[in-house]
Structures are given as structure tokens and as C-alpha cells.
C-alpha positions as CSV (number, residue, x, y, z in Angstrom):
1,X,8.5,-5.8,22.8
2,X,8.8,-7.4,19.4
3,X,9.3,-5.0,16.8
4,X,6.5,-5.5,14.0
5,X,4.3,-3.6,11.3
6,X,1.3,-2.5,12.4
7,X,-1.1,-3.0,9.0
8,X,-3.6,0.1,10.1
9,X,-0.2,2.8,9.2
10,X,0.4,0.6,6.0
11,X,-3.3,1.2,5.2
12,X,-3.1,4.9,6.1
13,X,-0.6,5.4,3.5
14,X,-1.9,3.8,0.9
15,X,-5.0,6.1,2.1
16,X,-3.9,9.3,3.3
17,X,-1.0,11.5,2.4
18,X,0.6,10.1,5.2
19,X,0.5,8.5,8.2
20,X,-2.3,10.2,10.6
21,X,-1.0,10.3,15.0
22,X,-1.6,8.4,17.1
23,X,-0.9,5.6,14.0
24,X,2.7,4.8,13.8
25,X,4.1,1.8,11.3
26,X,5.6,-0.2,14.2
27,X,2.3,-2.2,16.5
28,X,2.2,-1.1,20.2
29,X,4.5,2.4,19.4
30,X,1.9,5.4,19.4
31,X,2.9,9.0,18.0
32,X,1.7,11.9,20.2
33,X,-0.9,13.8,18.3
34,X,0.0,17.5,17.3
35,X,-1.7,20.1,19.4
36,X,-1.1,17.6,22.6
37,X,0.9,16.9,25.6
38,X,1.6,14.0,27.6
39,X,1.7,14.2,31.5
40,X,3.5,11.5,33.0
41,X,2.6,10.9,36.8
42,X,3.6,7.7,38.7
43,X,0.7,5.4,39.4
44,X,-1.8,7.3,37.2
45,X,-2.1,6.0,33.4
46,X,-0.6,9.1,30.7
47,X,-3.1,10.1,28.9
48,X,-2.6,12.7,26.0
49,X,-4.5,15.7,26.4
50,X,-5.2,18.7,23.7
51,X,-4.0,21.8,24.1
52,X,-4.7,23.3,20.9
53,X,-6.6,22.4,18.0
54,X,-7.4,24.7,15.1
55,X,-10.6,26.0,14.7
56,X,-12.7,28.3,12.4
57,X,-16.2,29.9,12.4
58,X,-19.3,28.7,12.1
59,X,-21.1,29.7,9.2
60,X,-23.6,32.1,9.6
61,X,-21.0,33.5,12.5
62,X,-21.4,37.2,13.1
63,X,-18.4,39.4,12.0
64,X,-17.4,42.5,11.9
65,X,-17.1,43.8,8.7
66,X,-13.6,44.9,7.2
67,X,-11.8,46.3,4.2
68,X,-10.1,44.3,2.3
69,X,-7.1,45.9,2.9
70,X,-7.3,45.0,7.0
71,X,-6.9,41.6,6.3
72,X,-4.0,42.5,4.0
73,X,-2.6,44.9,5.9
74,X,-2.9,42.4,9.1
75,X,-1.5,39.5,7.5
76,X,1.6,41.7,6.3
77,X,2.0,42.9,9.9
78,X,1.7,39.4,11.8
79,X,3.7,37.4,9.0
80,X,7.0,39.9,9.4
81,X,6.3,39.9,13.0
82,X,6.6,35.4,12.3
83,X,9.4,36.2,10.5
84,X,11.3,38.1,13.3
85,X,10.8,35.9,15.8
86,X,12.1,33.0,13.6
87,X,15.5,34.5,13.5
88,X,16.3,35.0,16.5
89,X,19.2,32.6,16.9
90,X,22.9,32.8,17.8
91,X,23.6,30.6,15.0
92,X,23.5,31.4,11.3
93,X,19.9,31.4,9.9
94,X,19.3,30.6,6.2
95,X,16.3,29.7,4.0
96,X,14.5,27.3,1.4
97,X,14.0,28.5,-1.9
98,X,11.9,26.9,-4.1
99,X,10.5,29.3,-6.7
100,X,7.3,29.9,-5.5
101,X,5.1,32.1,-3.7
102,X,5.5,30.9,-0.1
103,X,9.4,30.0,0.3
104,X,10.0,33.6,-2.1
105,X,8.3,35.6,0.3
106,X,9.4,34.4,3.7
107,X,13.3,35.0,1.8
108,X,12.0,38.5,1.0
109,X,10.6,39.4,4.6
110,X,13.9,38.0,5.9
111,X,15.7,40.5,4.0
112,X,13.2,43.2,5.1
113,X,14.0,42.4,8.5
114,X,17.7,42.4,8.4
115,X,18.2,45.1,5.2
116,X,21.8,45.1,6.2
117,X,22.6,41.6,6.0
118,X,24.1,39.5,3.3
119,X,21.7,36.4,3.7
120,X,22.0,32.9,2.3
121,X,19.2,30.9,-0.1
122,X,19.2,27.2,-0.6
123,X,17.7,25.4,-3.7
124,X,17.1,21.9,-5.5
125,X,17.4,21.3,-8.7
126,X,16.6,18.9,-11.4
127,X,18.2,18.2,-14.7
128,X,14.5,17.2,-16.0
129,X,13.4,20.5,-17.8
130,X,9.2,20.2,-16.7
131,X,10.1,19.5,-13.0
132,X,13.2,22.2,-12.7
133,X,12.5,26.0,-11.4
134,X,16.1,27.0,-11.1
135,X,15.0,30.2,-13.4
136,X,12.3,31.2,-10.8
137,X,14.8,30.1,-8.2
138,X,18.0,32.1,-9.1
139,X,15.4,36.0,-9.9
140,X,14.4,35.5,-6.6
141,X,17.4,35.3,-5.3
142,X,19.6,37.8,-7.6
143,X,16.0,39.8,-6.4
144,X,17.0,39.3,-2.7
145,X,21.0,39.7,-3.4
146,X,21.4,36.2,-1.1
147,X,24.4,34.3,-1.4
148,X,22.8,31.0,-3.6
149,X,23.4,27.8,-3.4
150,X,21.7,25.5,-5.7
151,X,22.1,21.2,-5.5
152,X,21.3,19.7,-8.7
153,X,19.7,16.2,-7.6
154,X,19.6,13.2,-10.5
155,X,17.5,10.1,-10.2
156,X,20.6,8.2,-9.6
157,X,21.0,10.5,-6.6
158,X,17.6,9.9,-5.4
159,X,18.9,6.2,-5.4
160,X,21.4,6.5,-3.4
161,X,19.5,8.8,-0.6
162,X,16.5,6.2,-0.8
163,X,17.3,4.2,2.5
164,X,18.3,6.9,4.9
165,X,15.4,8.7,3.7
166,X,13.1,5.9,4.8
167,X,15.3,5.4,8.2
168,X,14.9,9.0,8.6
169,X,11.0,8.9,7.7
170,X,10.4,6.0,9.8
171,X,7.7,5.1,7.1
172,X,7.5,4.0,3.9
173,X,7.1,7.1,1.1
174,X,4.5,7.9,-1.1
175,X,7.1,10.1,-3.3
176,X,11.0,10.5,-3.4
177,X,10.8,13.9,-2.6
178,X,12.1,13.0,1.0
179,X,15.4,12.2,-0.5
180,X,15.7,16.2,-2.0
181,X,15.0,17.3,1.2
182,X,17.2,15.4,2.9
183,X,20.2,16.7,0.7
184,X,18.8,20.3,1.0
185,X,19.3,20.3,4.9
186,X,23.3,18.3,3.9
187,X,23.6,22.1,1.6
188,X,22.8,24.2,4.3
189,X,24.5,22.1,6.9
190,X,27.8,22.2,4.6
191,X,27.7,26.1,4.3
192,X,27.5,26.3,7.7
193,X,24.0,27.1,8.3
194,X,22.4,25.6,11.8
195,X,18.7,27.4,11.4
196,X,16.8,27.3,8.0
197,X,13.2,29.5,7.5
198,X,10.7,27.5,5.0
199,X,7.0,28.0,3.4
200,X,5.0,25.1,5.1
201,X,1.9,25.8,6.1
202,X,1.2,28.3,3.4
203,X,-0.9,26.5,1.2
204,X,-3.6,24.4,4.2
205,X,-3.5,28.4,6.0
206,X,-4.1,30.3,2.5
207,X,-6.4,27.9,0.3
208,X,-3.3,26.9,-1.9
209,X,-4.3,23.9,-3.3
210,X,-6.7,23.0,-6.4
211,X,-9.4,21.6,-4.2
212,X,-10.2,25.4,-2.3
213,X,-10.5,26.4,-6.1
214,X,-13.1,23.5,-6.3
215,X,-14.8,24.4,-3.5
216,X,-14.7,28.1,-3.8
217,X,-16.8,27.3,-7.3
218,X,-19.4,25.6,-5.0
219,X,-18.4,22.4,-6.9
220,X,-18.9,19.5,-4.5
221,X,-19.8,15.8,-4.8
222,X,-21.9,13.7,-3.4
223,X,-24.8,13.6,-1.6
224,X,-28.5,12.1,-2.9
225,X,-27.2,10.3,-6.2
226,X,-29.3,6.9,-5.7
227,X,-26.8,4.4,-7.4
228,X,-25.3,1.9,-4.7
229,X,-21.5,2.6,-5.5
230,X,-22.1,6.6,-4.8
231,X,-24.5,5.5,-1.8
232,X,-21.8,3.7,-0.7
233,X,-19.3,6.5,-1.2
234,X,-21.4,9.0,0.8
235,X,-21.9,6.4,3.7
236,X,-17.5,6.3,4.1
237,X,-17.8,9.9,3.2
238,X,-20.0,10.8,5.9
239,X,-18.3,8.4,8.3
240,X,-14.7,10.4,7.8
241,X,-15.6,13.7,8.0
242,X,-19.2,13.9,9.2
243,X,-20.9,15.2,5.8
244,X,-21.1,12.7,2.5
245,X,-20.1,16.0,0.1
246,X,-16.9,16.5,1.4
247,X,-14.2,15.0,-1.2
248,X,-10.9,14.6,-0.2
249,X,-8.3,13.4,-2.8
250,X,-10.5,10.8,-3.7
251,X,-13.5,8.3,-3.9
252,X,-12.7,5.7,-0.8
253,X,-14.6,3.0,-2.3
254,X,-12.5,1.6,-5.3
255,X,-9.7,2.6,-3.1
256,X,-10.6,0.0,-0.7
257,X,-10.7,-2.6,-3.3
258,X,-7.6,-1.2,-4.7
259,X,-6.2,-1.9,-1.7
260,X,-7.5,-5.4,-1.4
261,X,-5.9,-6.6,-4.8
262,X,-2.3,-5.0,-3.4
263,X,-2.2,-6.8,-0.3
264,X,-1.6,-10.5,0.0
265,X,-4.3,-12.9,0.9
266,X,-3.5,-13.3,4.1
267,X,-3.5,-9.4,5.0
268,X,-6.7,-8.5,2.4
269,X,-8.3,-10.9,4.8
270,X,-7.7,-9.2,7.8
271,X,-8.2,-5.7,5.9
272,X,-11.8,-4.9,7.6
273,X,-9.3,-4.9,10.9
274,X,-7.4,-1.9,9.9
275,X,-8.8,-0.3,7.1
276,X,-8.1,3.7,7.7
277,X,-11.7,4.5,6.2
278,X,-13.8,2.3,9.1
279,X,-13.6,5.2,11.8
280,X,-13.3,8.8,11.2
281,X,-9.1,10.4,11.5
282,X,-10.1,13.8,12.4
283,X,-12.1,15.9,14.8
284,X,-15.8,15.9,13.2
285,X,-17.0,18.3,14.8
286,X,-14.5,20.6,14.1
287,X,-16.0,19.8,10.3
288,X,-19.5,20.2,11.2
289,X,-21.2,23.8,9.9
290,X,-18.0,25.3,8.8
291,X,-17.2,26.7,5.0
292,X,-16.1,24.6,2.5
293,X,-13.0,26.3,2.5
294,X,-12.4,25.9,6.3
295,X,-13.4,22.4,6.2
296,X,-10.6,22.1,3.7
297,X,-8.0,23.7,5.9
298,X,-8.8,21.7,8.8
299,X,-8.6,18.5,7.2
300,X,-5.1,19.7,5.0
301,X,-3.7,20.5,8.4
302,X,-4.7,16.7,9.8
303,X,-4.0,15.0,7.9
304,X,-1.0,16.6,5.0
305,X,0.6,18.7,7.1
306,X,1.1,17.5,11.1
307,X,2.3,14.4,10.4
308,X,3.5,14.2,6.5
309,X,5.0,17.5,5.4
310,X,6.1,18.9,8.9
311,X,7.5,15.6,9.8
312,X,8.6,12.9,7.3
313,X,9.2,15.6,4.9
314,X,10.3,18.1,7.1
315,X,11.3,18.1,10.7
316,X,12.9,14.2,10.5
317,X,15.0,15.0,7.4
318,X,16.3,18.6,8.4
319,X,17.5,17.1,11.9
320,X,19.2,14.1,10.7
321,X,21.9,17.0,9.3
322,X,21.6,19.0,12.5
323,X,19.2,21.6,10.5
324,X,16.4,23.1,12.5
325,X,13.3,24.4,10.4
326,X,11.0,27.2,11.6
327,X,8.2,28.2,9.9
328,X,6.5,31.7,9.7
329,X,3.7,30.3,8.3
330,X,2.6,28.6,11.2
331,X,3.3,31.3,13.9
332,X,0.4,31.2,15.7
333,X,-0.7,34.1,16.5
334,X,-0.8,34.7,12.4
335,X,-2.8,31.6,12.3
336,X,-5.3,32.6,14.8
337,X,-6.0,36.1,12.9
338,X,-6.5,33.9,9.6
339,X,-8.9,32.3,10.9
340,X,-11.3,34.9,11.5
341,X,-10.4,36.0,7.2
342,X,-13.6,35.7,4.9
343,X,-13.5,32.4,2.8
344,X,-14.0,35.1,-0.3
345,X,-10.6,36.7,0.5
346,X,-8.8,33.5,0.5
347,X,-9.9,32.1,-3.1
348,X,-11.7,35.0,-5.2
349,X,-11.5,35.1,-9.3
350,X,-10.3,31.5,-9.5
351,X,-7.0,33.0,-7.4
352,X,-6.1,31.0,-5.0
353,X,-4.3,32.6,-1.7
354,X,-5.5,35.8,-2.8
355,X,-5.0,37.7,0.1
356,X,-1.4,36.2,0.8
357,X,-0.9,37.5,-3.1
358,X,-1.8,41.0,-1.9
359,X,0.8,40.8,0.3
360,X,3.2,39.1,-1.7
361,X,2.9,41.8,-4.4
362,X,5.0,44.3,-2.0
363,X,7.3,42.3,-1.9
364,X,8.0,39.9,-5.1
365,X,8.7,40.6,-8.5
366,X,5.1,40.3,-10.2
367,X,5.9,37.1,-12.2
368,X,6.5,35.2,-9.0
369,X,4.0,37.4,-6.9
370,X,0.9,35.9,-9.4
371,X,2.9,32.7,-10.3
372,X,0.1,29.9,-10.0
373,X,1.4,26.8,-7.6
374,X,4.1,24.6,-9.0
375,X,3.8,21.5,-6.7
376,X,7.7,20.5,-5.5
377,X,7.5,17.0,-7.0
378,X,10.5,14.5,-7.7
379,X,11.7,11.9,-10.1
380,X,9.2,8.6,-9.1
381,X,9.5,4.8,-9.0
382,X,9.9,4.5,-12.9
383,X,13.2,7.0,-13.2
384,X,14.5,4.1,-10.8
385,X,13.3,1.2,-12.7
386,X,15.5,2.7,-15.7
387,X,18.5,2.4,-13.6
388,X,18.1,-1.5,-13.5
389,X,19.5,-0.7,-9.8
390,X,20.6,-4.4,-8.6
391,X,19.3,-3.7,-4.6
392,X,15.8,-2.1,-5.9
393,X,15.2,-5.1,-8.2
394,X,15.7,-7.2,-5.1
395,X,13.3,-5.8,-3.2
396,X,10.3,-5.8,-5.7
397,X,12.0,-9.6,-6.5
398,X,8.4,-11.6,-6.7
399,X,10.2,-14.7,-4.4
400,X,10.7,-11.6,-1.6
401,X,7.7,-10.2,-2.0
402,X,6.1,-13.6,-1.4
403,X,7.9,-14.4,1.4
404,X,7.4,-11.5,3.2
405,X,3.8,-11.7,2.7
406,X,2.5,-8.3,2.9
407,X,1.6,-7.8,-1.0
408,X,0.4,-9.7,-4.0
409,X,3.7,-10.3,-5.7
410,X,1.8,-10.8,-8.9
411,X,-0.3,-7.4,-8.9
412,X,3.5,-6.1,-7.5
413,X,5.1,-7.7,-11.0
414,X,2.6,-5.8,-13.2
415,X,3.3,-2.5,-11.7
416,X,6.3,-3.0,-12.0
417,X,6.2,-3.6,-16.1
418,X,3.7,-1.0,-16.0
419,X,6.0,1.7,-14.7
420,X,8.7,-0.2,-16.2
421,X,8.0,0.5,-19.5
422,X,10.0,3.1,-21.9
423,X,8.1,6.7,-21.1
424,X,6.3,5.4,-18.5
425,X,5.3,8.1,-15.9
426,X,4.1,8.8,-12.7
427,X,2.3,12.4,-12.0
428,X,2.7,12.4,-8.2
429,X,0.9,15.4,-7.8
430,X,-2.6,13.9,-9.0
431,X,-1.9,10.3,-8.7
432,X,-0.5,7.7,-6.2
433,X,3.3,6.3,-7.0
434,X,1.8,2.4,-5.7
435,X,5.6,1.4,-6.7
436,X,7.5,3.6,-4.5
437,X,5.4,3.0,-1.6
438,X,6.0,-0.9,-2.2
439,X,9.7,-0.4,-2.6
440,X,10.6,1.7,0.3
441,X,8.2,-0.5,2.2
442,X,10.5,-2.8,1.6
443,X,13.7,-0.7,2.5
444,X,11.7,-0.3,5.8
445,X,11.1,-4.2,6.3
446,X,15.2,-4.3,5.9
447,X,16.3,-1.5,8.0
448,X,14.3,-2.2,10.7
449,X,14.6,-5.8,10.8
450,X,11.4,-6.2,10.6
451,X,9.5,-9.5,10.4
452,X,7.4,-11.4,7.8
453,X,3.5,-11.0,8.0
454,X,2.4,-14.1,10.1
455,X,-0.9,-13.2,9.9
């Protein structure tokens, strides 16, 4: 086959925090969905089939009731139990440290587990003050006596990591993140580590994020507003996800047009083809009559973590240094007694993972036990754009972008002023880096040798 972009897993990036499976960015090459195997018999077509997909109560579900302290004590119980298993291994078995709850209290069941041990903690760091948690990162680990090794990362590093990132990735990125990651698996790798335990999975499992706090409140959008742009809105809303109050990340309707000024003429034209909003991504039903909360949770675990945070981010750039990550947090028999936890236990007070904090407040000094989330972001697109790096200046060239005919190359110019400009700054954890998704685009278009947008 001819190797070529397929526009629908451009589109889900610019939509999505990632790509969403089957979608992959090359046409004709399918991903096999999480949760699915493949049976391959001659003669008969391979079909992918589901073998697990998450799924929570209805509301309105009987349950038994329980103490708070069950649901503590049960999440304690299973998550050590995760933790155990995760190290078995004949090979020496590290983890992540990142400062926060999650990564600081897989380090601190580890060491529960194996009191006797002398165990080893890996860490990024930044020499930008407001994105830098080496404080929380070295009292968690003079906390867990763990032999510490830190990486301070520089934007000029981030530079230089940017293409095998992308390689690794197999997709453009939304943030440069990718590139920390991938030297945080080279630290452990160099010290000799083979098997590294990490948080994922905490935040989608335990309401981590600021939308659960949203939704905890009851505050929800949508639904019976009578102008035409919110009509509109609820019609893509309920489309997605089934229900036209259910907000995720953002309104899909100026994000469409957004979308349509990016690309060039000849893909905006063709845009009602693969636009990611025309058909729902995820499981509706799976949606339907479930709490807010759990609606959250199912969609996080779609659609951030499967294919975004446990792959690009995470399996794809631990391997490429011969790292292999396991996470606790995803254990399933710890996922399928969460589950069954009241919403009310997950967010209460404004708290968000509440009954992961009870847990965590055995184990963690209390600054780090009640530290709210700290999102793990990264330098963006206009720390690069200060370097006046010769090869990133060639890819957002206006003549390349042009000629390869998948963006505007004058909307691509005036982001490129925009976060060009002295101060400029990108907040990844709220807004979209448009810049860094066009630029390692482009590192994709080279490294793949792939070809022009015919049309």
C-alpha cells in the first residue's frame, strides 16, 4: 500500500486529546481498540471482538449500603494487592515520581511491600520555577529513603527529543511532554532499571480532573437554551455522547470552524468527510442513565487514557528505551471494585479523589497527601520559537506549508507571530498548543516520508 495521512486522525487531534482506535494517522492501517482481541482464522474475515469494556451503575441502581471506611479500607487492600503483583519481575523494578498524589503513593506502597529494600525513584525537572516540582519530588523521596534520580529537561532539550518523540508517537503531539517522558524511561534505563511502576489511571478511576469537580456541583451545560449556536451545540453534543448536557473539554461547534480556517482549502473542503464530531467515538450506551461522574470516567478512559496517555505518552515512549510500565492503577480487579464506589465518595467538599486521599493519608506526608492536582505539563511551541531553531523554522516555512497542502500557511504564519512574540504563552493544561500540533505534524510528514495532500 501507499503510505498516506488519513485526515479523520488529523481531525481527531485537533478534537480529542488524542487519537481515538480504530483511527490511526496513516489511511488503510487500523489500531485494535482497547478492551479487544483479534482472531485471525484462514478464509473467515478478523473481526475485532470486545472482551472488556468498563462499565458503571445505573442510577437509581440498588446498593448495599456501606461505611465510608469499606470503600477506603477496600481500596487500600486491592491497590497494595496491584502493587504486589506489579513487581513481580526478575529484573530491577523502579518507579515515576512526579510530586503528586498518584505517582507518591504507588512509591510509598512499593516500599510497604518490600520494607527491606533500598528502592529507586525517577523524576523530571524543569529549570522554569511555575512548572518545576523537584521540592515535592525530592520529600517524597527522602520520605521513601529511594535512591533519586532527577533529569533536569530545558527547552532546548525538548528540541532535540522532538522527532523521535513523534517517530515514537506515531502521531503528531498536542504537547511536548512526550519528549520528558521519553528521557525519563533513557534515566531509568541508564541506572539499570528494566520495569518502572507509574500513576496512570488515577485521575479517569478517582475523579481527578476539574471537570468531576464541575459535575459533582451539578453544574452542567446545555440542554433547552433556544439560540441556534447552543441548538447546534446540543445537536453534536447529543450525537457524541448520547445526551446534549454532557461537556467535554469543549464547545464542538467553533471548534469545527476553528478547524476549517487551519486546514487548507482543499482539505476544509473535504472536512464534512472526516470531521471526528459527525459520528459518536465512544460506546453511548455505556453513557446512557449513568452519574455524571461515571459518565466522566467512561469518556476519560476513551478517549485520554487508551490511546493518548497509556500509549503515545506512555507505553510507545518507555519501550523505545527497553522500559516496561505497569500500572497499579489500572489492576483490574481494583477497577472493578471502584466501580461499584458512590459518586459522593469520589468528589465530596470540592475534594477531588476523596476516597484515594483517605488512603493516601496513611501513607504520604499530609502536604502531598491533600496537595490539589498539579497537571505534568512541558515547555510549548513558543519556548521553541525563542530558540530560532533553523529545522523548526523550516517546517512552519509558509512555501512548505503550502506545498504540502494540509494547512492554511497564512492562518499557520499568524500563529506563529502570535506565539512568537516576547512572553507569549501557551497554558496546555486549559488550552490547545495549535503550533505544536502543526510543527510535529510536520516532523511526521518528514519521517515517514509521507506524501503531499492531493486531495
Amino acid at each position: 500500500m501507499t503510505p498516506a495521512i488519513d485526515p479523520a486522525g488529523l481531525d481527531q487531534i485537533l478534537t480529542f486529546p488524542g487519537l481515538v482506535s480504530p483511527t490511526t494517522m496513516f489511511a488503510g492501517i487500523e489500531a485494535l481498540p482497547p478492551g479487544h482481541y483479534l482472531y485471525i482464522e484462514a478464509g473467515r474475515p478478523a473481526v475485532p471482538t470486545c472482551y472488556w469494556d468498563l462499565d458503571y451503575p445505573e442510577q437509581g441502581a440498588a446498593a448495599e449500603a456501606r461505611p465510608e471506611s469499606y470503600y477506603s479500607e477496600r481500596v487500600e487492600d486491592l491497590l497494595l494487592k496491584a502493587v504486589r503483583r506489579r513487581l513481580n519481575a526478575d529484573v530491577p523494578v523502579g518507579f515515576y515520581l512526579s510530586g503528586g498524589l498518584d505517582s507518591s503513593l504507588i512509591g510509598a506502597m512499593t516500599k510497604a511491600v518490600l520494607p527491606d529494600q533500598r528502592l529507586h525513584s525517577f523524576s523530571i525537572t524543569f529549570p522554569e520555577a511555575d512548572i518545576d516540582e523537584r521540592r515535592f519530588q525530592r520529600a517524597m523521596a527522602e520520605h521513601l529513603n529511594s535512591v533519586h534520580h532527577e533529569a533536569e529537561f530545558t527547552a532546548d532539550e525538548i528540541a532535540d527529543r522532538l522527532r523521535r518523540a513523534v517517530v515514537c508517537a506515531e502521531t503528531p503531539l498536542k504537547e511536548s511532554y512526550n519528549t520528558c517522558s521519553l528521557a525519563l524511561s533513557a534515566l531509568a534505563r541508564d541506572s539499570g532499571h528494566k520495569v518502572i511502576l507509574t500513576g496512570e489511571g488515577a485521575d479517569e478511576l478517582f475523579a481527578g480532573y476539574v471537570g468531576y469537580r464541575l459535575d459533582a456541583t451539578g453544574a452542567r451545560g446545555g440542554g433547552g437554551a433556544d439560540d441556534i449556536e447552543t441548538m447546534l451545540e446540543d445537536e453534536l453534543r447529543e450525537q457524541l455522547w448520547g445526551q446534549s448536557d454532557f461537556f467535554y473539554d469543549r464547545d464542538y461547534l467553533p471548534l469545527r470552524e476553528l478547524k476549517a480556517s487551519l486546514y487548507s482549502e482543499a482539505l476544509a473542503a473535504r472536512q464534512d468527510v472526516f470531521e471526528a464530531t459527525s459520528h459518536p467515538v465512544i460506546d453511548r450506551s455505556r453513557m446512557r442513565n449513568r452519574h455524571p461522574l461515571h459518565q466522566r470516567s467512561y469518556a476519560d478512559f476513551k478517549l485520554r487514557l487508551s490511546d493518548h496517555l497509556l500509549a503515545d505518552h506512555g507505553d510507545r515512549v518507555t519501550y523505545a528505551n527497553s522500559i516496561e510500565a505497569r500500572y497499579p492503577f489500572l489492576d483490574i480487579d481494583l477497577i472493578e471494585f471502584v466501580r461499584t464506589i458512590p459518586p459522593d465518595l469520589l468528589v465530596r467538599n470540592d475534594t477531588e479523589k476523596y476516597v484515594l486521599r483517605q488512603v493516601a493519608a496513611k501513607y504520604l506526608p499530609d502536604p502531598v497527601a491533600r496537595r490539589e492536582k498539579f497537571g505534568f505539563v512541558a515547555p510549548g511551541s513558543p519556548f521553541l520559537l525563542a530558540r530560532n531553531i533553523e529545522w523548526i523554522n523550516d517546517i512552519l516555512a509558509p512555501d512548505r506549508i503550502k506545498r504540502q497542502n494540509y494547512f492554511n500557511p497564512d492562518v499557520v504564519e499568524r500563529l506563529r507571530q502570535r506565539y512568537g512574540a516576547p512572553g507569549a504563552h501557551v497554558n496546555t493544561t486549559f488550552e490547545t498548543d495549535f503550533l505544536m500540533i502543526i510543527l510535529t505534524f510536520g516532523i511526521l510528514l518528514d519521517e515517514f516520508d509521507l506524501p503531499d495532500y492531493s486531495g
